[in-house]
N, C-alpha and C positions, 0 to 999 in steps of 0.2 A: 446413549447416542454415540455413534462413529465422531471420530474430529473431522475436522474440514476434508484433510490431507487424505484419509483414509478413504472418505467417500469422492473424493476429485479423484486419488487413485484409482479406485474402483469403474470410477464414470469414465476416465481415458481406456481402462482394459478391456469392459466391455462393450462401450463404445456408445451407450445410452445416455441421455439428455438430460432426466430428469430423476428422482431417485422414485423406487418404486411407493407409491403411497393411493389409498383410495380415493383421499380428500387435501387437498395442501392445506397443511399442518404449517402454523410458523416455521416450525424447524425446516421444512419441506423447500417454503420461501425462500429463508435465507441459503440454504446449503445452493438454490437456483442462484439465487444473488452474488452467491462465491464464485461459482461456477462461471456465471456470464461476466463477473467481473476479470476472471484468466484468459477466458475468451479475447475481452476487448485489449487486453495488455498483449497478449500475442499477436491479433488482428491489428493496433496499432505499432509494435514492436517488427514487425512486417512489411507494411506500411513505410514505416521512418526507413527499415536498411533498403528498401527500394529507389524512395525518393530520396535520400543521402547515403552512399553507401561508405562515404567517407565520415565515421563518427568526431573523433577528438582525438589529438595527439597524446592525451593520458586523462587519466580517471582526474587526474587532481594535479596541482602544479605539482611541475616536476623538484621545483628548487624549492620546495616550499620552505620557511622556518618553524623550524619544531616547537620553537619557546612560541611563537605566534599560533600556531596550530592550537596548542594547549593553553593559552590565554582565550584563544575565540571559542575552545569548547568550553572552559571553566564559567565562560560568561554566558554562555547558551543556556547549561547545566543550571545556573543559578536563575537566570532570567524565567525556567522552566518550573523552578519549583514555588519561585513568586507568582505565579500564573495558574501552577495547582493550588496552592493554597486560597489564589482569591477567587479560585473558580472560572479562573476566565482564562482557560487553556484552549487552546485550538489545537485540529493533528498540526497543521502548519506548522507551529511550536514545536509539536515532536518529532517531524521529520527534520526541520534545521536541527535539532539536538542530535540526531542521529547520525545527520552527513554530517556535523562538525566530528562526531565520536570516529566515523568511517576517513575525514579525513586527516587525522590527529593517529590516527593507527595506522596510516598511508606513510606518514610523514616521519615514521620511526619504523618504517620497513617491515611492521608486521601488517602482511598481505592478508594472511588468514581469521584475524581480527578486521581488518577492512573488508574483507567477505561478509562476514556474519553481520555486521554492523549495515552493507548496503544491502541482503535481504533482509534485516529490522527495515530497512527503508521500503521494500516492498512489500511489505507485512502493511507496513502504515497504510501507505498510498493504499493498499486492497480496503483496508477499513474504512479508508478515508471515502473511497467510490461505493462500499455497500452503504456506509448514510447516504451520501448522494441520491444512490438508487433507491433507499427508502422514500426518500421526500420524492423522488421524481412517480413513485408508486403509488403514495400520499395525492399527491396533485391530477393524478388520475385519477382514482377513485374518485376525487371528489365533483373532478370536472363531470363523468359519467354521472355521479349522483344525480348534479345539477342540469344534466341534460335528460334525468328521465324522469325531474320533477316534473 
């Protein structure tokens, strides 16, 4: 199988919707579910700069403190792995752990570790909306089911 990246790339170049297949195959689904989930982050990232084109005066406080920075990740970090271990992890979870890493790498001037860390952030959030769009898929199905008992 192609990675996500490979076939999103491929679906921007030549400019088709869906990946070629006779029958949707899981794999078929989700690579659709990646796909419309860029869609909706561009279509609402569009959106926001329209209706505010004014964002934030900076990604993260400008003055922030570095020993706080790295106490709120330390505590994230640790709150994350008590929450893996008792199974009761949300992405929620993993995306605070992520902005606290993004803003703890902010707060000690390396920018290019605060890059990587806030697309980790939009890695999550993607994941986060393909369950979404599972269940919102799920909940179709079933409604159709029930409407052609």
């Amino acid at each position: 199988m192609k990675s996500k990246m490979e076939w999103f790339n491929n679906l921007m170049k030549h400019g088709t919707t869906r990946p070629d297949a006779t029958s949707p195959s899981e794999e078929t689904l989700e690579l659709k579910c990646f796909h419309d989930a860029f869609m909706a982050v561009t279509e609402e990232y569009e959106r926001a700069v329209a209706k505010h084109p004014f964002f934030a005066h900076t990604v993260f406080e400008p003055n922030a403190d570095r020993d706080n920075a790295t106490l709120v990740l330390e505590w994230h970090r640790s709150s994350l792995n008590t929450r893996v271990s008792n199974r009761n992890c949300s992405g929620v979870d993993v995306l605070e752990c992520e902005l606290a890493e993004a803003r703890e790498a902010f707060t000690r001037g390396d920018y290019a570790h605060c890059y990587q860390e806030l697309a980790q952030c939009g890695g999550i959030v993607v994941r986060m909306m393909l369950d979404v769009q599972k269940k919102l898929h799920a909940k179709a199905a079933q409604k159709e089911a029930t409407h052609d008992a």
